[in-house]
LOTOR-896589 format. One record per residue (C-alpha): residue in three letters; x, y, z; residue number from 1. Coordinates in Angstrom, 2 decimals. Layout:
ALA_X_Y_Z_NUM
...
This chain:
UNK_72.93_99.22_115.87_1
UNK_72.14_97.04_118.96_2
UNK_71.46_99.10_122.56_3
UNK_74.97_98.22_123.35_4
UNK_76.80_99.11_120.59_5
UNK_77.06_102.71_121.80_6
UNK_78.47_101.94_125.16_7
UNK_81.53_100.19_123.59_8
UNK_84.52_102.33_124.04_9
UNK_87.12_101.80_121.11_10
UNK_90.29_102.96_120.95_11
UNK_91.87_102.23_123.93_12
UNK_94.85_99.87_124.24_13
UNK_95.34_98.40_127.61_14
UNK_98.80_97.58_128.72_15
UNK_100.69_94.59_128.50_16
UNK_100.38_92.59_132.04_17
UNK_103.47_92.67_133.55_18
UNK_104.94_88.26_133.84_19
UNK_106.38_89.02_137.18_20
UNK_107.76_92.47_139.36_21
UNK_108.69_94.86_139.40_22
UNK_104.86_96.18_139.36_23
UNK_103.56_99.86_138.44_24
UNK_101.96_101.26_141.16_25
UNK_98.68_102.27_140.97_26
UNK_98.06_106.23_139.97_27
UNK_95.09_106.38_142.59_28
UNK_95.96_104.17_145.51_29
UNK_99.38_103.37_144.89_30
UNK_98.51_99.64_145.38_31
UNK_100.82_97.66_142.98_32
UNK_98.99_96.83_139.36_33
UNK_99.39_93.92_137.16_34
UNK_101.22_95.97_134.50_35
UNK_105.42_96.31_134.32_36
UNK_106.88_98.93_136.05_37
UNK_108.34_100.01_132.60_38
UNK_104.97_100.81_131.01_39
UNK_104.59_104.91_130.24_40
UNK_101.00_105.87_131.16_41
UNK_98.30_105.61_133.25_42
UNK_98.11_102.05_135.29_43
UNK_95.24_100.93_137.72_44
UNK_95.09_98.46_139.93_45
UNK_92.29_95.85_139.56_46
UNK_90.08_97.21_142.34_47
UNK_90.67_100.43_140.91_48
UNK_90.22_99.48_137.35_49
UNK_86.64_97.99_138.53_50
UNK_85.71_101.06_140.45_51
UNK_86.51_103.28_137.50_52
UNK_85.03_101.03_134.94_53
UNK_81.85_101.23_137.04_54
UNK_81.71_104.72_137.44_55
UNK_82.48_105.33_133.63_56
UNK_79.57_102.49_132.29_57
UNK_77.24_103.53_130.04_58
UNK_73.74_104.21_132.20_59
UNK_71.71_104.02_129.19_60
């Protein structure tokens, strides 16, 4: 087992990204995302996505 191996998070299934609007807004600030409006769950936008994905990574 390498040091990273337990920071992977598996699992998860992003979305499809969206090929043009209409755009999902983005749960925190509303901004639109890159995913289609249609999709059922929880969409971030990329600055979001990056914010959360830094305040989520593994600190060792």
């Amino acid at each position: 087992m390498s040091d990273e191996d337990h920071c992977t998070i598996t699992g998860t299934v992003a979305p499809a990204k969206a090929d043009g609007p209409p755009y999902a807004e983005c749960v925190l600030c509303r901004e639109p995302t890159e995913y289609p409006e249609s999709y059922k769950g929880t969409t971030l936008c990329p600055v979001c996505e990056w914010q959360e994905a830094q305040r989520t990574a593994c600190s060792g």
